[in-house]
C-alpha positions in Angstrom: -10.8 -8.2 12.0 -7.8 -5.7 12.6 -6.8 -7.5 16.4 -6.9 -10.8 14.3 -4.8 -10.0 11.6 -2.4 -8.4 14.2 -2.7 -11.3 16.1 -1.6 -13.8 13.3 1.1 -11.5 11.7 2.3 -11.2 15.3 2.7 -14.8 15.3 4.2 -15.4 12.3 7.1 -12.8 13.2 8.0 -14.6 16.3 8.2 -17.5 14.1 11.5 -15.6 13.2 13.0 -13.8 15.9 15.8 -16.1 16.8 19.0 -15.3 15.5 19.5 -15.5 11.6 22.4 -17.3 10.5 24.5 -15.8 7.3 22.0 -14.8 4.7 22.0 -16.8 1.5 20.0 -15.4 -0.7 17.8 -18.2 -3.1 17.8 -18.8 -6.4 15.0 -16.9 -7.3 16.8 -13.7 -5.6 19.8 -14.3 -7.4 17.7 -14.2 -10.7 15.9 -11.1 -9.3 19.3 -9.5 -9.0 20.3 -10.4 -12.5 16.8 -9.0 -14.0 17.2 -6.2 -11.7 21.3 -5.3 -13.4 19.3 -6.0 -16.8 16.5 -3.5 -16.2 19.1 -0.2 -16.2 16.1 2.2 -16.0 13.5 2.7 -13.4 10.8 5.3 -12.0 10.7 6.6 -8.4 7.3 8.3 -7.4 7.3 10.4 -4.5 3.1 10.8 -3.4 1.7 11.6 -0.9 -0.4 13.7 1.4 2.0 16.1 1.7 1.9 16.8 -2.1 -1.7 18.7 -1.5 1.0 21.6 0.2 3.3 21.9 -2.7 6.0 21.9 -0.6 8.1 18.3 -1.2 8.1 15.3 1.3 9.8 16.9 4.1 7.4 20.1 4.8 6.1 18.7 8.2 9.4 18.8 9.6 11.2 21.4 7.8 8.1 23.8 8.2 7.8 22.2 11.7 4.0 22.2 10.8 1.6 20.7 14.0 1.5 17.1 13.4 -2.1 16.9 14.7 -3.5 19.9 12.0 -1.4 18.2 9.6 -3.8 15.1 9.3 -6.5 17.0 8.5 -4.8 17.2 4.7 -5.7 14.0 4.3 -9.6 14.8 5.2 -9.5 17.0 1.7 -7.2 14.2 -0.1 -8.7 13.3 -3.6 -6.7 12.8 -6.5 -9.6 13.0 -9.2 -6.7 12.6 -11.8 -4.8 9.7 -10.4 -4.3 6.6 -12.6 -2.3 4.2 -12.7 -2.2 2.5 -16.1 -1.3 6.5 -17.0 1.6 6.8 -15.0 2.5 3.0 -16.1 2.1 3.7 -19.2 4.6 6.8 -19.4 7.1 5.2 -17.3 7.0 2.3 -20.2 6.9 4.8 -22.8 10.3 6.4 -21.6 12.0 3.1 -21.8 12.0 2.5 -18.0 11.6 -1.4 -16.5 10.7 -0.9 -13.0 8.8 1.6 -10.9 9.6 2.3 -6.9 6.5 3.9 -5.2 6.5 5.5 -1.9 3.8 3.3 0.1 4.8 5.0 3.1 7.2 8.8 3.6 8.4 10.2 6.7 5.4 11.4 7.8 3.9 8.5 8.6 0.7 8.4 6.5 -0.1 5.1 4.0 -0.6 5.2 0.6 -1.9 1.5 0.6 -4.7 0.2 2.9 -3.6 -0.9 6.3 -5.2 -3.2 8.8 -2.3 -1.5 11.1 -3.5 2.2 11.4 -6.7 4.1 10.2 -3.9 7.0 8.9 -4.4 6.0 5.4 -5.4 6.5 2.3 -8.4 4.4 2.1 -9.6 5.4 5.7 -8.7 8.4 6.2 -9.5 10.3 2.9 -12.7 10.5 0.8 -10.8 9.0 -2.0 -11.0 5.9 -0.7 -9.1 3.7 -3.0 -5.5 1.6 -2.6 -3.2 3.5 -4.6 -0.6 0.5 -4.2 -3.2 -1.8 -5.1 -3.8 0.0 -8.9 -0.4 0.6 -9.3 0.7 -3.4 -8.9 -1.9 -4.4 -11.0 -1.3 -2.0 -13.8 2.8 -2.8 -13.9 1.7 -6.3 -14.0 -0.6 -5.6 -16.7 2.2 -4.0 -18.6 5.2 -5.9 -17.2 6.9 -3.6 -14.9 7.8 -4.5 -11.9 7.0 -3.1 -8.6 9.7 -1.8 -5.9 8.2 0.1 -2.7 9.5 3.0 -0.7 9.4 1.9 2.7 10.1 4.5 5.6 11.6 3.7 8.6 11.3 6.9 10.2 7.8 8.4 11.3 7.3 11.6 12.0 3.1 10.4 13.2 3.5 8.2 15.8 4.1 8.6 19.1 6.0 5.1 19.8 8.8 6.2 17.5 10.4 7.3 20.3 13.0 8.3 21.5 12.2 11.3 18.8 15.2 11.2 15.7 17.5 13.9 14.1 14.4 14.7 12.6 10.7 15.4 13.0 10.9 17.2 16.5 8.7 19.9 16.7 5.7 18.7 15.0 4.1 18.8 18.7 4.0 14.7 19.1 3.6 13.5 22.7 5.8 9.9 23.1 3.4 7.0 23.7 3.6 2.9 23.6 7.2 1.7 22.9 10.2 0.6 20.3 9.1 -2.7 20.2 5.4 -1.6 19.4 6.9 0.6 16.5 9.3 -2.3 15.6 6.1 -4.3 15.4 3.8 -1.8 13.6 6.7 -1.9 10.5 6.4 -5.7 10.5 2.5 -5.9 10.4 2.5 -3.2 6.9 5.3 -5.3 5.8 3.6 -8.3 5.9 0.6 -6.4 4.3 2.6 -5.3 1.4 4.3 -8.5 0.5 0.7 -10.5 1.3 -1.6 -8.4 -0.5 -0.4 -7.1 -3.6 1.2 -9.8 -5.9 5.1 -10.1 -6.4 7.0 -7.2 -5.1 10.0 -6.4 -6.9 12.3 -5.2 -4.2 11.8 -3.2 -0.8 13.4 0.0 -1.0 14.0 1.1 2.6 14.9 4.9 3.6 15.5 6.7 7.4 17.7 4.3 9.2 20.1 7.5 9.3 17.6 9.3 11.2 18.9 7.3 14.3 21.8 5.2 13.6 22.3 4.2 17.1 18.4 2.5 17.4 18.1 -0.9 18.0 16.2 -1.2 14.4 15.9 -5.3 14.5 17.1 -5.4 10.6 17.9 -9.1 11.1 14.4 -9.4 11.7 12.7 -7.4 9.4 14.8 -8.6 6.6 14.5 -12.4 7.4 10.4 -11.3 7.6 10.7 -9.9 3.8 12.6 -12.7 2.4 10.7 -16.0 4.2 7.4 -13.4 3.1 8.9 -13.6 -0.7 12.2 -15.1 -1.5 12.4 -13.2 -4.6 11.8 -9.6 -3.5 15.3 -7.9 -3.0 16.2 -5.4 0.1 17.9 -2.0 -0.2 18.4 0.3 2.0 19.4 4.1 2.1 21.2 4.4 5.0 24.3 5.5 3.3 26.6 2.9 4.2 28.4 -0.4 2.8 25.5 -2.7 2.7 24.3 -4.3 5.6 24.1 -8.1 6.1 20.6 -9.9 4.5 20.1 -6.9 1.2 20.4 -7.4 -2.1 21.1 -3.9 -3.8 23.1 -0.8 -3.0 21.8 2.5 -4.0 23.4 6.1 -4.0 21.3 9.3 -3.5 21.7 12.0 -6.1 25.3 10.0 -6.8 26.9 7.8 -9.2 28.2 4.6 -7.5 31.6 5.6 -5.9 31.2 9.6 -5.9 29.7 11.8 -3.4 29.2 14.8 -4.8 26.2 15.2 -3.1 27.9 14.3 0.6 25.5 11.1 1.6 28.2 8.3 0.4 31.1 9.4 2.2 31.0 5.8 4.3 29.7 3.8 1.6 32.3 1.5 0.1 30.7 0.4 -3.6 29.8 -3.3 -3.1 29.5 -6.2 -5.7 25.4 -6.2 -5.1 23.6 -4.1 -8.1 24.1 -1.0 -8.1 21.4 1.9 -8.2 21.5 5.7 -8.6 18.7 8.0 -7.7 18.2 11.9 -9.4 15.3 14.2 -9.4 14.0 15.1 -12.8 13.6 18.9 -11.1 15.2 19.4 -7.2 12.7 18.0 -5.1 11.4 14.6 -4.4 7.4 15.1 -3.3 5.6 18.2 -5.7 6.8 21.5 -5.1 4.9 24.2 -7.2 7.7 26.9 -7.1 9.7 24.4 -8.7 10.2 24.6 -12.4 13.7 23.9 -12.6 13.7 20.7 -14.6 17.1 19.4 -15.5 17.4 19.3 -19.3 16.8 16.2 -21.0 20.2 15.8 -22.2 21.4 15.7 -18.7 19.2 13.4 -17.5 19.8 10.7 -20.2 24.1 11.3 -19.9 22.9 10.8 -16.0 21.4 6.8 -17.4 24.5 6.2 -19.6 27.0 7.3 -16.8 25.1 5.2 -14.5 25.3 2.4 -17.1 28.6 2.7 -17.3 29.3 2.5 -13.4 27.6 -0.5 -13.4 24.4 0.9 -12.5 20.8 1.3 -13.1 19.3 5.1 -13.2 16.1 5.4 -10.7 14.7 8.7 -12.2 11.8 10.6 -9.9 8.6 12.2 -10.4 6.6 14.0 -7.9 2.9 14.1 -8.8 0.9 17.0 -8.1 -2.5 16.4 -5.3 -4.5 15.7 -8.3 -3.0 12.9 -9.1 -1.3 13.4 -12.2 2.4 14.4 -13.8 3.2 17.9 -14.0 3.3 19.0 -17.9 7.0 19.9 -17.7 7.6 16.1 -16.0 5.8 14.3 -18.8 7.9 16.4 -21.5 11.1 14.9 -20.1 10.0 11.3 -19.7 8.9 11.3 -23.3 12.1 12.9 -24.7 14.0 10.5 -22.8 11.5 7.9 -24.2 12.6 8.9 -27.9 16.2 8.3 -27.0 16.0 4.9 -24.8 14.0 3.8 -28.3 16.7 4.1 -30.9 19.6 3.4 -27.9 18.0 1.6 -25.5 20.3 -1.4 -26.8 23.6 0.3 -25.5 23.0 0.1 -21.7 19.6 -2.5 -21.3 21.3 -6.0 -20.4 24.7 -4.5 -20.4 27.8 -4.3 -17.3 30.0 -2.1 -17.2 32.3 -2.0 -19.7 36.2 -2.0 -20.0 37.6 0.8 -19.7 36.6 3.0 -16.2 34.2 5.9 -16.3 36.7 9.1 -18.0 35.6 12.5 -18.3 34.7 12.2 -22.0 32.6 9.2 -21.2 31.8 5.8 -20.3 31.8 2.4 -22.1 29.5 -0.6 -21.4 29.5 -4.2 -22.7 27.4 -7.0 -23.7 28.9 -10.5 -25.2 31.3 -9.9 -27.6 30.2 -6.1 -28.0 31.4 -2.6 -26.2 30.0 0.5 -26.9 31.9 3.5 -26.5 29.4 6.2 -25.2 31.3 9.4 -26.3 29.4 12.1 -23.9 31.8 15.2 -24.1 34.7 15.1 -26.3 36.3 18.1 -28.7 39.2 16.2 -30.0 39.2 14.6 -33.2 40.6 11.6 -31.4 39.7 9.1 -29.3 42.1 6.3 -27.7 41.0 3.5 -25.9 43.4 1.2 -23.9 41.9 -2.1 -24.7 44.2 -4.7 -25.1 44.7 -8.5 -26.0 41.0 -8.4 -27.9 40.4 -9.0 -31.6 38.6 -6.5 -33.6 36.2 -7.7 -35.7 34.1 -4.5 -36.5 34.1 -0.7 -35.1 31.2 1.6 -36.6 28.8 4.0 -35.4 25.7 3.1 -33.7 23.5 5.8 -35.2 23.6 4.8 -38.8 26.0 1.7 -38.9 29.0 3.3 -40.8 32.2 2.3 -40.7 34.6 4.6 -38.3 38.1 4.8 -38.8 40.4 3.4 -36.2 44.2 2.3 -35.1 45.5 -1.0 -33.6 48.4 -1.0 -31.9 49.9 -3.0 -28.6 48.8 -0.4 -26.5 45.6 0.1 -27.3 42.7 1.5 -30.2 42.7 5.0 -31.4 39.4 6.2 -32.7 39.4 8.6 -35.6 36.2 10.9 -35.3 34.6 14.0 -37.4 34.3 17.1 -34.6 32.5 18.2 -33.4 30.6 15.5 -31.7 26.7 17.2 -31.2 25.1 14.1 -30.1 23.8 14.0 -26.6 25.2 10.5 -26.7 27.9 9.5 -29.6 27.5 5.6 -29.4 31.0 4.0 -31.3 29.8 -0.2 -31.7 32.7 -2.3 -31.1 31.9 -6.3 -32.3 35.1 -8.0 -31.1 36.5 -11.8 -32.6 
């Protein structure tokens, strides 16, 4: 059954291997990118074997564990905790649309099962069950989509070779060849986009790890969108966005910034826009790490991102049980209470018209702005907004009329200081 099902998705890539002219994406991606500006708020999950270590995503290599002993985790892997409608359910809960899973890290081993490699979770592991599997059908269930982390690095197999910036001294030997690995990625791929309903978007990771590799995007790309038209392509390689995707995303970074120092070559595009932040510091579980960012933060982190035109993808790093650390499920459902009586200031909204300042950012949605007042000890607030006709200005929390200025230049907003709100919304309804 495996050399057959190699065999046809074998022959269905080569179906695709001539040269791709200028990608256009359909209809149905064009509506996927609408949805996707729409949905604002979303849920990374970072799982894996490499949780049972309590060390993040990147112990193999930054440990530089033995590659070979380093399988053996998954001989002990069973979450008896995991379920998906659970983590669904809290990702709903806290006001988020869309969830990205990681179906396959850096190390190589698959959280979905394979017909490409017995390193997986169903095969390899006494738990025996498709995580991705449970995890599509419960966000359909509940009407979430479904975006998968996709690695392009590997850190298992010996054919990703020549070895990358990362991942060297895990004790691999170099077998089989590029075009076996390139192959290898286009089989799962297939799988994924075959096996498990719609697939919201592919989120890709790793290209950085060898920037000079002849990766065959073209390819792979053309594969995911002839596979489903819908499903949109990102990829974290830190640059302007390459030819054939459909998002743009920014690690630990609002669009245009790069405070973190991944986005110094990436020119913001006009694709959606996505930002993604650890609840605590680390991706995968850590169990040293307590130092959860407070909930305030975290939701002035959605409305910035809001504001730049961005959705927020917000992470969670189950333990090897399965589960959410307690401290994790405290934020989500804090952030929950507040995308609940808000959610209606950034949801369906662009960016609005003034540029992100330091005291805040504005977003829009028909004839409404909203003024999202974030730090601010004046008593005074002007906005330069011209050449529109105010029709009403009051305060989202309770609806009360604020006091305000018209002049050529612009709107001055009179407030009562100080502001103690983690998020002062001012409603504008324009004529």
């Amino acid at each position: 059954m495996r050399i057959t099902f190699l065999f046809i998705a074998l022959f269905f890539m080569n179906g695709i291997l001539s040269a791709q002219e200028k990608y256009t994406p359909t209809q149905e991606n064009l509506e996927n990118r609408e949805w996707f500006r729409d949905a604002k708020f979303g849920l990374f999950i970072h799982w894996g074997i490499y949780s049972m270590l309590g060390d993040g995503e990147w112990v193999l290599t930054n440990k530089s564990l033995n590659e070979k002993e380093y399988q053996q985790l998954a001989a002990g892997f069973y979450p008896s905790r995991f379920n998906a409608r659970e983590w669904v359910r809290l990702a709903k809960e806290a006001g988020m649309k869309y969830i990205c899973f990681t179906s396959r890290h850096h190390d190589g081993f698959s959280m979905f099962n394979t017909e490409a490699s017995d390193y997986n979770v169903v095969d390899a592991t006494p738990f025996k069950r498709d995580v991705v599997k449970e995890l599509s059908e419960a966000c359909r269930e509940e009407g979430l989509k479904l975006f998968l982390y996709y690695s392009h690095i590997d850190w298992h197999r010996p054919d990703y070779y020549p070895w990358g910036r990362t991942g060297r001294q895990t004790g691999r030997e170099p077998a089989g060849t590029w075009e076996d690995y390139l192959q290898f990625m286009d089989t799962q791929l297939t799988e994924l986009l075959t096996n498990y309903g719609p697939i919201g978007g592919i989120w890709f990771d790793g290209w950085w790890d060898k920037p000079d590799a002849d990766w065959q995007l073209e390819r792979q790309y053309s594969l995911i969108h002839r596979l489903q038209p819908g499903c949109l392509i990102g990829n974290n390689h830190h640059k302007t966005p390459f030819e054939g995707e459909d998002f743009q995303m920014f690690e630990r970074d609002l669009p245009g910034q790069n405070t973190a120092g991944y986005s110094a070559d990436a020119e913001v595009s006009a694709l959606p826009l996505e930002s993604c932040e650890t609840t605590n510091q680390t991706w995968g579980y850590s169990i040293t790490d307590r130092n959860y960012k407070p909930v305030k933060q975290l939701i002035q982190t959605l409305v910035k991102a809001a504001g730049n035109n961005a959705n927020l993808l917000l992470n969670v790093g189950p333990r090897p049980s399965g589960d959410f650390p307690e401290l994790a499920v405290n934020t989500l459902q804090e952030i929950g209470k507040w995308t609940a009586l808000y959610g209606e200031t950034i949801y369906g909204t662009r960016a609005g018209e003034i540029a992100p300042q330091p005291w805040g950012v504005t977003t829009r949605r028909n004839d409404t702005t909203f003024v999202h007042i974030l730090e601010l000890q004046a008593s005074e607030l002007f906005l330069p907004i011209q050449g529109k006709r105010v029709k009403q200005i009051v305060s989202f929390k309770d609806n009360t009329p604020v006091r305000y200025k018209r002049t050529k230049e612009g709107i001055t907003l009179y407030l009562d200081t100080p502001l103690t709100d983690i998020d002062h919304v001012i409603k504008i309804t324009w004529r």
